[in-house]
N, C-alpha and C positions, 0 to 999 in steps of 0.2 A: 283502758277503753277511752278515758277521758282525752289522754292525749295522740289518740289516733292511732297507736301503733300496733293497738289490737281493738279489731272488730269481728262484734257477735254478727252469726249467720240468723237470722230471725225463721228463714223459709227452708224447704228442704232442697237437700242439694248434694250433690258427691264431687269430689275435686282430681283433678289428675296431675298425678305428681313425677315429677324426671327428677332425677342429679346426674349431673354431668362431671363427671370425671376426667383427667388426663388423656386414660385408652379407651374408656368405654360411659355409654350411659344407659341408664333404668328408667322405666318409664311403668307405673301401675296405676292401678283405682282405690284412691280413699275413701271410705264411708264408714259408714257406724253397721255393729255386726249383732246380733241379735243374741245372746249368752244361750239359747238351746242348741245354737249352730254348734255347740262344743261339746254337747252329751246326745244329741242325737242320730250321729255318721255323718253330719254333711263335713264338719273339718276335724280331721283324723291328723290325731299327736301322735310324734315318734320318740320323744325323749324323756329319758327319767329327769326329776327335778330335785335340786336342792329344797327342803321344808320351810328350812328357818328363812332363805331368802324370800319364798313366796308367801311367808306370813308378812315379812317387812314389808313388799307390795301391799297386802291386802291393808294393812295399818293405815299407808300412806292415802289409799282410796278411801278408807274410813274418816280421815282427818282431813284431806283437801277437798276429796268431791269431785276430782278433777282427772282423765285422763291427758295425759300430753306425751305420750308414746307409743307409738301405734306398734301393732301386732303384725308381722309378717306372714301373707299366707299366699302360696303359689297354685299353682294350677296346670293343667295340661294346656296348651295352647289353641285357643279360639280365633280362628282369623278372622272374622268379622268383629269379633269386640275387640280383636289386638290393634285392628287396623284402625278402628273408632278412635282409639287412645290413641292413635300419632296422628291421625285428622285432627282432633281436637289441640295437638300442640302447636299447628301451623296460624296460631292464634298469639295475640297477646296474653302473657301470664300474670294473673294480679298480685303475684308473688314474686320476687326475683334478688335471691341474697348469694351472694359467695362467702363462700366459706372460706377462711386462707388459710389453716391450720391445715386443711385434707384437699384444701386445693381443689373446692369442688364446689357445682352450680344447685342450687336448689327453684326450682321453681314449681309455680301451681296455677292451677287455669280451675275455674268453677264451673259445675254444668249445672243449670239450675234449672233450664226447661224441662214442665214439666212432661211434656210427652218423650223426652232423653231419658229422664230419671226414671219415669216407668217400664220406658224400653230397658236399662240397664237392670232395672229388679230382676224384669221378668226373664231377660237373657241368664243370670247369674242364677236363677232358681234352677234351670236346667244342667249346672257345674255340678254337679254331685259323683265324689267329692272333691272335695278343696285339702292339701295340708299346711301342716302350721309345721310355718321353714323356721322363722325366729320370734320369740315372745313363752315359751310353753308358762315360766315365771306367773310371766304378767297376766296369762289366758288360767291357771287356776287361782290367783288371787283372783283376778274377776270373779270369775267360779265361786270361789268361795262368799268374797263378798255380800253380789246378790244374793245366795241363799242364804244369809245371816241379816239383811237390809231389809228383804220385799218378802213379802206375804207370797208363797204359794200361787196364790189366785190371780194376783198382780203379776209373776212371772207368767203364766199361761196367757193370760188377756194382755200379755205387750205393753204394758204399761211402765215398763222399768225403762233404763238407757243400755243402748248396747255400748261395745269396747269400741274404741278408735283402731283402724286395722288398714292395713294397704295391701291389697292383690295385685300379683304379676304374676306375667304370665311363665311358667317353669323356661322357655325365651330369654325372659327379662330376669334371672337371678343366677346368683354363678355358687356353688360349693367350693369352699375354700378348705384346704386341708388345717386342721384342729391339735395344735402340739402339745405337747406334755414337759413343764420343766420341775424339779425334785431339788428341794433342799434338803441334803442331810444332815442330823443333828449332829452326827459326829462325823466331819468330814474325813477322818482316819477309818472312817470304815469303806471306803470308797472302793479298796482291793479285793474287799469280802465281797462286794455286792457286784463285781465285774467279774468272778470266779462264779456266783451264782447266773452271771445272765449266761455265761458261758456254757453253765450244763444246760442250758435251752437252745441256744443261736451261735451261731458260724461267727466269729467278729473278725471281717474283713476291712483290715486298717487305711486309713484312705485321705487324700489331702483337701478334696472338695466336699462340697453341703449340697446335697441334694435330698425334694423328697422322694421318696420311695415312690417306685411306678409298681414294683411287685405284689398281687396279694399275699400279707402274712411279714413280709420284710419290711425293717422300721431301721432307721438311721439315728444314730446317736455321739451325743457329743459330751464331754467333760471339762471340769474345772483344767484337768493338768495339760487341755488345747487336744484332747487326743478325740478324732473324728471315725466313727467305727458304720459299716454296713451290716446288719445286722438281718441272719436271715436263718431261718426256723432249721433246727438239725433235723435228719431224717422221720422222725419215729413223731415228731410233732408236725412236721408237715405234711404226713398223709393223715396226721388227725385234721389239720385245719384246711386242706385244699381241696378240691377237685367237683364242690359243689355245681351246681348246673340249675337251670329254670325248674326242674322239675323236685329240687331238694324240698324239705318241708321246711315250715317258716321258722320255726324252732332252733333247725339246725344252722338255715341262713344267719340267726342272730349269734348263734356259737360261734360262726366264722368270722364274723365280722372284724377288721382290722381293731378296734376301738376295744372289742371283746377280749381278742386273742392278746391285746397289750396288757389287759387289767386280769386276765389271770396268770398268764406268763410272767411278767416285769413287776407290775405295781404289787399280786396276792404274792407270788412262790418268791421274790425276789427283793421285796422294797418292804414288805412284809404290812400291806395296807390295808387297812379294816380291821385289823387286830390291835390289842395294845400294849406289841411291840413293833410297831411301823417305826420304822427307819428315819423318817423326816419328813417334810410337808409338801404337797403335791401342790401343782397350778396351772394353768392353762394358758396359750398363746394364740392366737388365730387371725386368719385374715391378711393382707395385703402387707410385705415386708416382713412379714412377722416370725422369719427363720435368721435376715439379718438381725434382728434384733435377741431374739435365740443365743444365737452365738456370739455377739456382745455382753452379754447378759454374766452367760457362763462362764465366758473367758476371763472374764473381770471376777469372777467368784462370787456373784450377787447367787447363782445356782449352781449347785453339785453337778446335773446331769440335764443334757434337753435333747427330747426325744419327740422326732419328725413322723407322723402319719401321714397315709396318702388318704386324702378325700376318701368319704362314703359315696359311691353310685348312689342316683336319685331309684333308682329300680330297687336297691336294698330299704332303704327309708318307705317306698311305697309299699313293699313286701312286710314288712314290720309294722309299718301302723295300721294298715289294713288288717291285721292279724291283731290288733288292740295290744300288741307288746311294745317294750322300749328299748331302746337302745341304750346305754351308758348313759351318766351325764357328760356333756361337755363332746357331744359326738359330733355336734354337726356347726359348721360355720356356714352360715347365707349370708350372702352380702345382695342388694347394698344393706347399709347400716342406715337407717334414718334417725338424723338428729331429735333433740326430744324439745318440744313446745312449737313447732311449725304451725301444726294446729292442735288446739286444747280445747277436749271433749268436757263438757261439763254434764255429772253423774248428776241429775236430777229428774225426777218422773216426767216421762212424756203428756 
């Protein structure tokens, strides 16, 4: 702060935020989010979580005090406040960095009137609900946090800080398909486990990498360069297809592309969850992230990588609205916002 390059906001205020990207750019509302918003219905989680990582969250807000990574959360589309957000960018931004690593713009504009900031409360009271696209981590360490921090009485009376959080509008964010790559421990088992995916799926042999546009079919590739289409044998695809608006939410989550991988491939086939799993799982997602897949593989850094097609935002609303989860690692939203743009400081209002 001493040397200008960070400055405290004294007054209250919400910020609006773009990156500009190569093809395309995002544009949302930053503000600070009140922690009942996340047990009460207004912003409805779709995804299971890792434990251990959202304890090291919760550590890190115990020991800094500090947010500086905002919490992704979308919305159905308002064109009066969508449109507010891009009037407001025909302004100078008191922010303006590029990024050359992701080749991308960052900027921020302050709205600090206060008859703006009340209008935006009062418009956003009326969003019910909101989901949480990216952050689920960061949104139960919060969670946790404050109920181990603040008395009870201080969370009901508003006294506590909410989370740093950026809303777009479901417009302004894109689902990116979420891939799967598998190290095996013993790469000599690689025959056994391509004879196992076999008594489930068709492997149609193939020279191109694409994801999968079919519900239920997944694309796969190997250390030995060999690129397979991979698609449900009969007696599994009338288990996993033919769902419709009117299936129940339960069964939607059964179908789920992310679902039918993890008991097909990763439980009957990679043997994951038990302890005899086969070797260590990981995840890929996001923008390039199939070339890099198959560099990855081919070089033998991974045994196997395997392409999902995107979740529909309609299954994600159908699941959290029903308080269930989906897999971990199910959903990719982009944009990604860098971390310290702005940093929330956790101290009592």
């Amino acid at each position: 702060m001493v040397s200008g390059k960070i400055k405290e906001e004294l007054g209250l205020c919400f910020y609006i935020y773009r990156i500009g990207l190569p093809d395309k750019s995002f544009s949302g509302l930053w503000a600070s989010t009140q922690v009942d918003d996340l047990t009460n219905g207004t912003i409805l989680k779709h995804e299971k979580i890792h434990t251990e990582r959202s304890l090291w969250v919760e550590e890190m807000f115990k020991e800094k005090r500090i947010d500086f990574n905002p919490i992704l959360i979308t919305y159905f589309p308002e064109p009066e406040i969508d449109q507010w957000i891009l009037d407001v960018q025909s302004s100078k931004p008191i922010i303006s960095i590029k990024e050359e690593k992701e080749n991308a713009l960052h900027e921020i504009w302050r709205v600090s009137d206060p008859n703006l900031v009340n209008w935006v409360q009062t418009r956003f009271k009326t969003i019910n609900p909101v989901y949480l696209a990216d952050g689920h981590h960061r949104a139960q360490a919060f969670q946790n946090w404050i109920e181990t921090e603040f008395p009870s009485n201080e969370i009901l009376n508003s006294k506590i800080p909410g989370f740093s959080s950026i809303y777009f509008s479901l417009n302004e964010v894109e689902i990116k398909a979420y891939h799967r790559v598998f190290s095996l421990f013993d790469p000599g088992q690689l025959d056994r486990v391509m004879d196992k995916i076999r008594d489930f799926f068709i492997l149609e042999k193939t020279d191109r990498m694409e994801i999968p546009n079919q519900k239920g079919d997944f694309f796969m590739i190997n250390f030995r360069k060999e690129m397979y289409f991979m698609k449900p044998k009969k007696d599994f695809k009338m288990k996993f297809m033919g769902l419709d608006s009117t299936s129940r939410v339960s069964e939607i989550k059964s179908h789920l592309d992310v679902s039918i991988f993890q008991d097909l491939v990763l439980s009957e086939c990679l043997n994951m969850g038990t302890n005899q799993a086969l070797g260590e799982l990981n995840y890929m997602g996001g923008r390039h992230s199939e070339d890099s897949i198959k560099e990855k593989v081919f070089m033998g850094e991974y045994s196997f990588g395997f392409l999902l097609a995107p979740p529909e935002f309609d299954e994600i609303k159908a699941i959290s609205e029903a308080g269930l989860f989906m897999p971990q690692k199910s959903t990719y939203f982009e944009p990604k916002i860098p971390s310290g743009l702005i940093i929330q400081k956790l101290d009592k209002e």
